[in-house]
FIMILUM-859346 format. One record per residue (C-alpha): residue in one letter; x, y, z; residue number from 1. Coordinates in pm, 1 decimal. Example, Ala and Ser with C-alpha at 12.3 -4.5 7.8 and 13.67 -1.06 7.14 Angstrom:
<rs>
rest  c1  c2  c3  nr
a  1230.0  -450.0  780.0  1
s  1367.0  -106.0  714.0  2
</rs>
This chain:
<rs>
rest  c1  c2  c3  nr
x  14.0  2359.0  -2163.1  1
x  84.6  2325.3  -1782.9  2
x  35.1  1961.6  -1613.3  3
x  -312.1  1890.4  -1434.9  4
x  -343.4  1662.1  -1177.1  5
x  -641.9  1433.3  -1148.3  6
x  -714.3  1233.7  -830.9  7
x  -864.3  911.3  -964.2  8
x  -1150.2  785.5  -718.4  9
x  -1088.0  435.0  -644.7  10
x  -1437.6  246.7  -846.6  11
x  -1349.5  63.9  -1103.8  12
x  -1490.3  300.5  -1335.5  13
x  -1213.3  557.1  -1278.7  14
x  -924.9  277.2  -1221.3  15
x  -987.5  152.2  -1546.7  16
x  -807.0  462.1  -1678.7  17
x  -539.0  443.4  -1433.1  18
x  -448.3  64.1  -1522.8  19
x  -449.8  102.6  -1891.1  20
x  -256.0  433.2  -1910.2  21
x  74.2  218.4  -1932.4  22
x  -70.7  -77.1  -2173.6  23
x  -242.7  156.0  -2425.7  24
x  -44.8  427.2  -2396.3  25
x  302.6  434.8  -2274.7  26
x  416.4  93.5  -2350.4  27
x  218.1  17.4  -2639.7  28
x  489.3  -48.7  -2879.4  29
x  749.8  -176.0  -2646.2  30
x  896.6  -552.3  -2659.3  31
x  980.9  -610.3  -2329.6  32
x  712.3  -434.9  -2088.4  33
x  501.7  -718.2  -1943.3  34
x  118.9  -583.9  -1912.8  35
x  -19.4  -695.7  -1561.5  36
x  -366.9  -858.9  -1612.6  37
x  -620.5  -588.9  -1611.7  38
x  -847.7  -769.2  -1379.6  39
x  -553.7  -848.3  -1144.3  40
x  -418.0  -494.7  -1084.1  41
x  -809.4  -336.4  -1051.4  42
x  -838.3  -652.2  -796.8  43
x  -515.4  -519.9  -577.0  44
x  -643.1  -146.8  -610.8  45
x  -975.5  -182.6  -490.6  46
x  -1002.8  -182.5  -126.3  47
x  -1328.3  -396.6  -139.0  48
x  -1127.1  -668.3  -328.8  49
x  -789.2  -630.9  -188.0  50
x  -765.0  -744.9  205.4  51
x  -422.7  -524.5  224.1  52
x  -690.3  -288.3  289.5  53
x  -735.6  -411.4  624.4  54
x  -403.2  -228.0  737.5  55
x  -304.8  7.8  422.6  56
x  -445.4  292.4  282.0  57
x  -398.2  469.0  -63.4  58
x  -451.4  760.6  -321.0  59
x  -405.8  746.0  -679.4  60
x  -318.6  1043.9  -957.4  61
x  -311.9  1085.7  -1285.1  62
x  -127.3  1303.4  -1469.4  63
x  -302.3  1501.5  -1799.3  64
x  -146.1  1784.9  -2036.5  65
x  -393.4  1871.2  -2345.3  66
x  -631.5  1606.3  -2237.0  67
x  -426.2  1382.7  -2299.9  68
x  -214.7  1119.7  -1962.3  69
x  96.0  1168.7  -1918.4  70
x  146.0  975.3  -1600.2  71
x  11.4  798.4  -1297.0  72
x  123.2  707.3  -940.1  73
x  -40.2  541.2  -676.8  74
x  27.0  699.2  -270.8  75
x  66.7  443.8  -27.9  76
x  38.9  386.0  357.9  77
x  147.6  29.7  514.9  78
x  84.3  79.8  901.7  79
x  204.7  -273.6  989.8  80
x  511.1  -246.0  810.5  81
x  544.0  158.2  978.5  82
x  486.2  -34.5  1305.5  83
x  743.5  -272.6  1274.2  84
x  994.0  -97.3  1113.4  85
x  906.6  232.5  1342.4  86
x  904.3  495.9  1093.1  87
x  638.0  753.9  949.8  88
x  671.3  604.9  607.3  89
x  455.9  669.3  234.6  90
x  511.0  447.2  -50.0  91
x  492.2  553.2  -413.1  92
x  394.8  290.1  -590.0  93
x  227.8  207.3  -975.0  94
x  403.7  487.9  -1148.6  95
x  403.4  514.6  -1508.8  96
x  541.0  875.6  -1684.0  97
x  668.8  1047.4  -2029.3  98
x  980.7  1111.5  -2011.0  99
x  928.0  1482.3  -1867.8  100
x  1042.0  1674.2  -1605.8  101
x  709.7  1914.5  -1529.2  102
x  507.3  1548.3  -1523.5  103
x  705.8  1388.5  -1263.9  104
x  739.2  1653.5  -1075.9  105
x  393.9  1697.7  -1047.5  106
x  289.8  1339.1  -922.3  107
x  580.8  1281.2  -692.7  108
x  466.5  1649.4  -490.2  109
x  103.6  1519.1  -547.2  110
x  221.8  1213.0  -336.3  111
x  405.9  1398.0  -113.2  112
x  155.3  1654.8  -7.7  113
x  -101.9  1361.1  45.4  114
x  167.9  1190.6  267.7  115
x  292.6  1474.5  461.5  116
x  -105.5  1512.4  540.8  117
x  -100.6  1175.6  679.4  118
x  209.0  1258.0  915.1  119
x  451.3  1100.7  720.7  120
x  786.0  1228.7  661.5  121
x  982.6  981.6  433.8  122
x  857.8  882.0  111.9  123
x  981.4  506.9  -66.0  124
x  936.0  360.3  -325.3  125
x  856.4  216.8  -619.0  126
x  655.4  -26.1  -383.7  127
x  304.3  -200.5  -380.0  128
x  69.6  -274.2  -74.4  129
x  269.7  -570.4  25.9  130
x  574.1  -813.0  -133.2  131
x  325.6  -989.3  -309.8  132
x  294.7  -664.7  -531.5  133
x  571.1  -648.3  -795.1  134
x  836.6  -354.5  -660.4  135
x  1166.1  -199.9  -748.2  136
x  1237.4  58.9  -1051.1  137
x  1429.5  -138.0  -1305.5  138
x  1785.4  24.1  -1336.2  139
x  2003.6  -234.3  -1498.0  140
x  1810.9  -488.5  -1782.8  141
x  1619.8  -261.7  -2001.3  142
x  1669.9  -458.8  -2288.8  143
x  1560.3  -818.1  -2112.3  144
x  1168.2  -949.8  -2166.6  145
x  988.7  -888.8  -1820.5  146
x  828.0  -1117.6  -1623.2  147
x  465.7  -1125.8  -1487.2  148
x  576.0  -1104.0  -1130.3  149
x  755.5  -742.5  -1181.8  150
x  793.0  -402.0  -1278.8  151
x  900.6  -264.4  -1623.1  152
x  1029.6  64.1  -1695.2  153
x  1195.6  282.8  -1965.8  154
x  1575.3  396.2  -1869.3  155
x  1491.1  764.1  -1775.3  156
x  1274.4  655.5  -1485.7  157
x  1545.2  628.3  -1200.5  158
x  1757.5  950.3  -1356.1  159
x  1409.7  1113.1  -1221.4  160
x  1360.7  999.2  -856.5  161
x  1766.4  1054.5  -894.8  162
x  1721.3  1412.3  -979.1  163
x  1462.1  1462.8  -692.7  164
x  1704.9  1383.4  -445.4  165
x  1600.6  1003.1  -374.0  166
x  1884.2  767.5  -286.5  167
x  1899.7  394.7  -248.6  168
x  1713.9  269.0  -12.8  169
x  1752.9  -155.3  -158.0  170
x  1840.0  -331.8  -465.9  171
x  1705.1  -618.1  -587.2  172
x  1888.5  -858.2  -857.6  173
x  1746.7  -1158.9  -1104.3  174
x  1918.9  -1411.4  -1256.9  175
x  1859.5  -1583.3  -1618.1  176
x  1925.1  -1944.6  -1542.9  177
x  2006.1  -2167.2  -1814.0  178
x  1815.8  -2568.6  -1736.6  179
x  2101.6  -2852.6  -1705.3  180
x  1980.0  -3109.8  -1874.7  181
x  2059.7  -3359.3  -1593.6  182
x  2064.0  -3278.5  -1195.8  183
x  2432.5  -3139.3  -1127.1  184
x  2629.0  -3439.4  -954.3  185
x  2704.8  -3214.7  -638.7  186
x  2352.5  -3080.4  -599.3  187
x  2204.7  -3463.9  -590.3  188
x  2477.8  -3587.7  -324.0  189
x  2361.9  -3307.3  -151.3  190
x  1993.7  -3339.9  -139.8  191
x  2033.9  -3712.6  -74.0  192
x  2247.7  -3633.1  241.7  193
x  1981.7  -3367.6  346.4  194
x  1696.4  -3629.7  278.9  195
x  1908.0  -3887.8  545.5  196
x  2021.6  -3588.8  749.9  197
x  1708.8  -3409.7  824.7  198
x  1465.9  -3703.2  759.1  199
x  1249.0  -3463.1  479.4  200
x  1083.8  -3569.7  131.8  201
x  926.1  -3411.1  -142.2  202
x  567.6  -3438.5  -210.2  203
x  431.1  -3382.6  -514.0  204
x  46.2  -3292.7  -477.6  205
x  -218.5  -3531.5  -731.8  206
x  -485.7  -3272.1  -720.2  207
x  -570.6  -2909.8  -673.9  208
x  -765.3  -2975.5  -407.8  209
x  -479.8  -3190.7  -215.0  210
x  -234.6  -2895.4  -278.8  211
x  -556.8  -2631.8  -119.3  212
x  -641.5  -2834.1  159.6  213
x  -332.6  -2994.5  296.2  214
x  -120.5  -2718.1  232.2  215
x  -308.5  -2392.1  118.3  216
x  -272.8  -2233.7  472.0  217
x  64.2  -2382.4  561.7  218
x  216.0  -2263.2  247.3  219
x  173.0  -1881.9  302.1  220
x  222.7  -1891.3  647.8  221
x  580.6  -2062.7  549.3  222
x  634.9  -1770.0  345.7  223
x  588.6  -1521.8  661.8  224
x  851.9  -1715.2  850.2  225
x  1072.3  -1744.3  570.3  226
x  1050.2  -1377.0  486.4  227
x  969.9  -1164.2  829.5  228
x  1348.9  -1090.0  837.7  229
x  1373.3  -900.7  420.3  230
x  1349.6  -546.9  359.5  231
x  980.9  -402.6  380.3  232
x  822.0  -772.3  461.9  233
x  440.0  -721.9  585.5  234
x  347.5  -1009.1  701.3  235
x  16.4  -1176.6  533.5  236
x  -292.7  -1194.9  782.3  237
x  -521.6  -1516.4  737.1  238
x  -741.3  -1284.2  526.1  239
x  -520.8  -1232.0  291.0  240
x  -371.6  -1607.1  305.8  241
x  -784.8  -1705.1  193.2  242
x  -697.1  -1436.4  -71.1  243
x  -446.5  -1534.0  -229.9  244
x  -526.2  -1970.6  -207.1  245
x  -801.5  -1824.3  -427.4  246
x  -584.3  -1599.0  -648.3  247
x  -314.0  -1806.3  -737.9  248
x  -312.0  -2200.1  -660.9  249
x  -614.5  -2279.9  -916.2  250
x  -380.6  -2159.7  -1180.5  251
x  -62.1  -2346.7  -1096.7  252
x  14.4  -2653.4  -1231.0  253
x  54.9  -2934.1  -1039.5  254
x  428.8  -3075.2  -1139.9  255
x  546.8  -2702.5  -1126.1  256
x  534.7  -2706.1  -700.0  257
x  773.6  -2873.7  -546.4  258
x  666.8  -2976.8  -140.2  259
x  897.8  -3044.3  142.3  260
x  803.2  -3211.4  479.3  261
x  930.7  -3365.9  770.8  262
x  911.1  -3721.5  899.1  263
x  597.3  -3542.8  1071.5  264
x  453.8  -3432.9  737.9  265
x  483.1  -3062.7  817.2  266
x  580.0  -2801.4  560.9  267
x  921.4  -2709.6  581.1  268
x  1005.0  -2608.4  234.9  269
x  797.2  -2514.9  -69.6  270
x  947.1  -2381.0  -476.5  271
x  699.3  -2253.0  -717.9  272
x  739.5  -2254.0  -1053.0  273
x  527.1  -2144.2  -1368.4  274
x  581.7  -2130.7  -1727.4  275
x  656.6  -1794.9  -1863.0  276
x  330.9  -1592.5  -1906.1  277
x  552.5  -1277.0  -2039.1  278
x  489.5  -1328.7  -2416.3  279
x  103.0  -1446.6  -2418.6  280
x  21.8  -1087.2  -2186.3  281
x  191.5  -915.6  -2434.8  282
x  -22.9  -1083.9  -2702.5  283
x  -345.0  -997.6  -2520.1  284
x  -270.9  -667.2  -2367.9  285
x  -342.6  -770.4  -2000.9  286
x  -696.4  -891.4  -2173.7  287
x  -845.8  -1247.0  -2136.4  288
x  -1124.2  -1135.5  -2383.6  289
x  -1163.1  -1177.5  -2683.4  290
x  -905.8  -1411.5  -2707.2  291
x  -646.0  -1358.3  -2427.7  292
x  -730.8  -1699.9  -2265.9  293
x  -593.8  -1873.6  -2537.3  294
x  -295.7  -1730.2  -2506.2  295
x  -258.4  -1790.4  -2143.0  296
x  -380.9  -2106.6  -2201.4  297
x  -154.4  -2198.5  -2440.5  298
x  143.3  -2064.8  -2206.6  299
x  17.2  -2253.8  -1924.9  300
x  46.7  -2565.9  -2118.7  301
x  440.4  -2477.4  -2185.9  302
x  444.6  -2302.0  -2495.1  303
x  738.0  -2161.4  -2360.6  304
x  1098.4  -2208.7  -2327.6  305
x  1119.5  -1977.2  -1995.5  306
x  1014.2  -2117.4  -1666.9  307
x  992.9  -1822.8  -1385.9  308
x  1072.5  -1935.6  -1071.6  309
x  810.6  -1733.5  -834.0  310
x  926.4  -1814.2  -498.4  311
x  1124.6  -2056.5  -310.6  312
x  1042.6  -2038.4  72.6  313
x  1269.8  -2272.1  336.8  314
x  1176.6  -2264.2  709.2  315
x  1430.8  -2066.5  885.7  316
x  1567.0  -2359.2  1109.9  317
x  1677.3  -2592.7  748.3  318
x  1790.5  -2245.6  550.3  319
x  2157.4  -2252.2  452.3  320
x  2125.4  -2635.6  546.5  321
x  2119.7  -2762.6  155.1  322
x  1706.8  -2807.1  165.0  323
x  1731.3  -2641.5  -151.6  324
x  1896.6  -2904.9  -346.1  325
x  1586.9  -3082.7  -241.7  326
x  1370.8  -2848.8  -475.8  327
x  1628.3  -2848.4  -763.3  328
x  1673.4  -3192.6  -809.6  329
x  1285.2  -3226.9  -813.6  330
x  1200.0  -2934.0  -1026.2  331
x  1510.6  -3025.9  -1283.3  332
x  1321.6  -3329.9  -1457.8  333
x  985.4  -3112.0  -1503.8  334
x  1116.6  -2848.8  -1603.2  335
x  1358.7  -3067.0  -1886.3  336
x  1032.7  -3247.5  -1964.9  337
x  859.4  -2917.0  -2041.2  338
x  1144.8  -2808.5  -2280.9  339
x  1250.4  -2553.9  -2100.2  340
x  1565.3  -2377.8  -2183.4  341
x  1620.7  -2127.7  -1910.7  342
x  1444.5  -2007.4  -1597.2  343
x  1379.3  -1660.9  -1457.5  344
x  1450.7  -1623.7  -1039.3  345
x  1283.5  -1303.3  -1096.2  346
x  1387.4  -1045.7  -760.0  347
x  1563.6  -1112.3  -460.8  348
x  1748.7  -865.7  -218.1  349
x  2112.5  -796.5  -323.2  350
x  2168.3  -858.3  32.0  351
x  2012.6  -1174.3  126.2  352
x  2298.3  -1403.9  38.1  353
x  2140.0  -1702.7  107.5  354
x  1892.6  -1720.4  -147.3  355
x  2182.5  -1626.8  -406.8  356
x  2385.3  -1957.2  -263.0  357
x  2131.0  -2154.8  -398.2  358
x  2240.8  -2043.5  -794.8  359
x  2600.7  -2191.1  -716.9  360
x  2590.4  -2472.5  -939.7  361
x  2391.2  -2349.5  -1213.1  362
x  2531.5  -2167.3  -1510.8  363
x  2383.4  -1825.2  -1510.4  364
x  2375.3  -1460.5  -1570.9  365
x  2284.9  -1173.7  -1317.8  366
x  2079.3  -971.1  -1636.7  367
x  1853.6  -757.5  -1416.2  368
x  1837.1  -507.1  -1111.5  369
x  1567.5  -262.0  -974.8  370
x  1604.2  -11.9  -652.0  371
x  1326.1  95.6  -407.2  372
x  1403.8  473.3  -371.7  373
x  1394.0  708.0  -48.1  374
x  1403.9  1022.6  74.1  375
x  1282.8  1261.3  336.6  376
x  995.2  1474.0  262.4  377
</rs>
């Protein structure tokens, strides 16, 4: 039977097929595909729920043959990125697929058509709304556990987009990290002449309403200075900054964020840290209910030996200054305490040396790499 293609209305009652096509079906048996939360992705799909809305628009497919999926993708428009960078450019985005030629075919000229309607005339990807959606098709790493913060796929994916004529358009690499079990002797000489140099400290917040209040705002507008300069960056508008305070900082814990501020007490540096939720949403299937709370619960509270090191963020005037020595030698005795035995960087650009001279005195392993695609359509 031929491939149908389904446009899936964005309600909830038609995502819901679209976000559990790869947990139910594709992946189901797989041991390292890392099931989003079901409630998170429907949250960043929505346009009522997701402010990226303000500035984006999408479309979203499915792909049937007897009935049955097959695939999904997601068509994506980013005007404030297209506005900065100057180009007419779709995304493709939240794709999921048997391995089959007629399938992927079919959603990637679905996309197209939808794009080249819109006036666009290059199509990347795969890439979310914003950089705070997980991005990149997994070439290198197949055989490594994921991480919550991005994208797993099965090893024919890029041979696809490769076979439709899209080249590289960026790479991003991770590093497995294993924890020294005392602060290297060259990283703490370093901090401590940063501290003296620069005048900066470490704070480490008491409360979740301390870290909200005092810092909330601050943080994720750190994050657009830090980042305006990396490949794709949208900057985050104070809509989505109230967002994602909500979103994420309620479920951090506290010794896992590492502060830095001037003698003036403003922000200047900021590491977040989380222990690995990778093996507790495999156990509940992206679920909370019945009893995937426990599990997340239970990760929370470092039932892990993998920390995943979400994002480090330096103000550009103190990068490639040492700051980051400040976070290290902070985070080090936490993350010892919490029995870790090795940490996740999860992506960075392949490009953006700076962030990659911050691994220099760790013993590590480059174990993973994923590509955002492009071509002209």
């Amino acid at each position: 039977m031929s491939v149908e293609i389904r446009e899936i209305k964005p309600v909830k009652s038609q995502l819901l097929k679209f976000v559990h096509f790869p947990i139910d079906e594709l992946y189901r048996d797989s041991k390292c595909y890392v099931p989003a939360l079901i409630s998170d992705e429907l949250g960043t799909l929505l346009p009522d729920k997701n402010p990226a809305f303000d500035f984006c628009e999408s479309v979203y497919y499915m792909a049937y043959r007897d009935g049955k999926p097959v695939g999904r993708i997601a068509g994506i428009i980013n005007r404030v990125v297209n506005e900065r960078t100057g180009k007419q450019e779709g995304r493709f985005g939240y794709i999921d697929f048997i391995d089959d030629q007629e399938v992927v075919d079919a959603l990637i000229d679905a996309v197209v058509q939808w794009a080249k309607g819109k006036g666009m005339n290059t199509l990347t990807g795969p890439l979310g709304f914003t950089d705070m959606d997980p991005e990149g098709c997994l070439v290198e790493g197949f055989d490594e556990l994921g991480t919550q913060a991005t994208i797993y796929n099965y090893p024919y994916y890029h041979k696809h987009f490769e076979r439709l004529g899209f080249a590289k358009d960026a790479d991003w690499i991770e590093f497995k990290i294993n924890v020294p079990k005392e602060i290297p002797e060259k990283m703490q000489r370093i901090a401590d002449i940063v501290k003296s140099r620069f005048g900066l400290r470490t704070v480490r917040c008491t409360s979740r309403k301390e870290l909200v209040d005092k810092y909330g705002k601050a943080l994720f507008r750190l994050i657009n200075e830090a980042y305006d300069d990396l490949f794709g960056y949208c900057p985050l508008t104070d809509k989505q900054i109230d967002h994602y305070i909500k979103q994420y900082l309620p479920m951090l814990p506290l010794d896992h964020i590492c502060v830095i501020v001037d003698s003036n007490d403003v922000l200047v540096g900021v590491g977040i840290s989380i222990p690995s939720l990778s093996n507790a949403l495999i156990k509940c299937r992206g679920r909370y209910l019945p009893m995937g709370w426990y599990h997340l619960l239970r990760a929370i509270h470092s039932k892990t030996n993998i920390v995943d090191l979400m994002l480090v963020a330096i103000k550009p005037e103190y990068q490639s200054k040492g700051v980051n020595a400040l976070l290290f030698t902070d985070l080090i005795p936490v993350f010892n305490a919490h029995g870790y035995e090795y940490a996740e960087t999860n992506v960075e650009l392949e490009s953006n040396q700076n962030v990659q001279k911050q691994w220099q005195y760790f013993d590590l392993v480059q174990h993973k790499r994923r590509r955002a695609y492009t071509k002209e359509i």
